[in-house]
N, C-alpha and C positions, 0 to 999 in steps of 0.2 A: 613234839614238833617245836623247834627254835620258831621264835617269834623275834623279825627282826624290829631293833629298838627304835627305827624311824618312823617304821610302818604302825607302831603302835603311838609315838610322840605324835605321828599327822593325825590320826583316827579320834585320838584325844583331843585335839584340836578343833577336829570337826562335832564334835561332842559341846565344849564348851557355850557356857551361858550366852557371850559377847557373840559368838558365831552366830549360835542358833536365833539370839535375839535381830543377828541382821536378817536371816533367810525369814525369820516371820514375819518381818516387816515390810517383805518383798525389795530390799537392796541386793542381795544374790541369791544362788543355785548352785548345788551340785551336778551335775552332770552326768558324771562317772567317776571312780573313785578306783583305780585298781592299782596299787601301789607300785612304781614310785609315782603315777600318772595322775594327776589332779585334773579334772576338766568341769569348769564352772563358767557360769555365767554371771555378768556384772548391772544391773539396772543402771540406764543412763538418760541425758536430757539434751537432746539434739540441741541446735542452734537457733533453730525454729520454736523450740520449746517443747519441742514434742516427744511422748518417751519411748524408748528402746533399750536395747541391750547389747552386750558383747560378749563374745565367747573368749579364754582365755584357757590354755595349759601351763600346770605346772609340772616340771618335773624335781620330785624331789628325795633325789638320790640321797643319803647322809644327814638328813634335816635331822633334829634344827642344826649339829653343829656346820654344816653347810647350809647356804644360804638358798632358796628355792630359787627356780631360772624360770621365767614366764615370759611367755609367749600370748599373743593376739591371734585369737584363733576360729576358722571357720569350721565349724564341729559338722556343718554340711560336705565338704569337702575335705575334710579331717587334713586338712594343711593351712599352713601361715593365711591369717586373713589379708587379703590384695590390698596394698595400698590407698586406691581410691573406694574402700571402702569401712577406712578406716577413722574414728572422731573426728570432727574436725572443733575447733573452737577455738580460746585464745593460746595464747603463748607454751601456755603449760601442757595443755591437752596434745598442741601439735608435736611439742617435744617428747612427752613419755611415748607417743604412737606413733613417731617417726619409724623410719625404716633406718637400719643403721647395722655397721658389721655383723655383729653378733645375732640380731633378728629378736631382740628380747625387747619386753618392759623397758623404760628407759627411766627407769627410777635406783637410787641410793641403792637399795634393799635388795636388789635382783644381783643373782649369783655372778653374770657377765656384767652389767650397770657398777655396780659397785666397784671394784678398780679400776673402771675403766678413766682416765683423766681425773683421778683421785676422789669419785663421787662420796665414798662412804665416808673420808677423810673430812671432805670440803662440806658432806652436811651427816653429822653425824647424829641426830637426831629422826635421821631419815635411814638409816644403815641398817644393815642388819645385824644381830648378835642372837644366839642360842634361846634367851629368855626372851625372844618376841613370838608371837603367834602366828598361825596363818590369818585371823582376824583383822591383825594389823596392815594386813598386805590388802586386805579384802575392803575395810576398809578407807586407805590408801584408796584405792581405783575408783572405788563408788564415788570421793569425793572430787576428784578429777573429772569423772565422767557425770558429775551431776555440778560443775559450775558453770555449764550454759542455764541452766535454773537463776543463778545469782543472778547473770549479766540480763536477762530477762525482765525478772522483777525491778534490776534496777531500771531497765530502761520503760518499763510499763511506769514507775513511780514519779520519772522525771515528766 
């Protein structure tokens, strides 16, 4: 049996120390895993402060030398999660989980994001390329999804 070499680079991925070390720590979940289809879940920190999660598909055709394409996803309804029920928070949060042509992640990294208005170019530190992980992308979102935690603390400190 040919073993296709994406299906074995994501599997690896999901192996590794930096993965496993976030899902023990309770920052994400797999979900289901049936190649090329990644469906996980993200630990998050509402506005209010309180925690939650979000579901998220990846598809990933060609990885890594393609770049994974994610989607915000209702795994109840196994379709795009609705709009208003989507993170809310500051600037950053509203921007990666807008709604916008392609229906994807709205980060560098993401297979439609990244040329989009020259993302990968304009932050390449944020892009994707072959030698990054799915870890990176994982992550990426946790920390998005967990700076209503910042804005929290800081406003309990003031």
């Amino acid at each position: 049996m040919i073993v296709d070499p994406s299906a074995s680079r994501a599997a690896a991925d999901l192996d590794e120390l930096d993965f496993i070390s976030g899902q023990d720590a309770g920052r994400w979940r797999v979900i289901c895993f049936e190649f090329p289809v990644l469906d996980f879940a993200i630990a998050a920190t509402e506005v209010d402060g309180s925690p939650s999660e979000y579901g998220f598909r990846a598809e990933l055709s060609n990885y890594p030398g393609q770049a994974p394409m994610v989607q915000i996803w209702d795994h109840g309804l196994n379709a795009l999660l609705a709009t208003d029920r989507r993170p809310q928070g500051g600037p950053r949060v509203l921007r990666t989980f807008q709604r916008w042509g392609d229906e994807t992640i709205y980060r560098p990294w993401d297979r439609k994001t990244g040329p989009h208005n020259n993302n990968a170019v304009e932050f390449p530190h944020l892009a994707w390329h072959p030698e990054r992980h799915l870890s990176f992308i994982f992550e990426d979102l946790y920390v998005i999804l967990n700076s209503n935690s910042r804005t929290q603390s800081l406003r309990a400190s003031s």
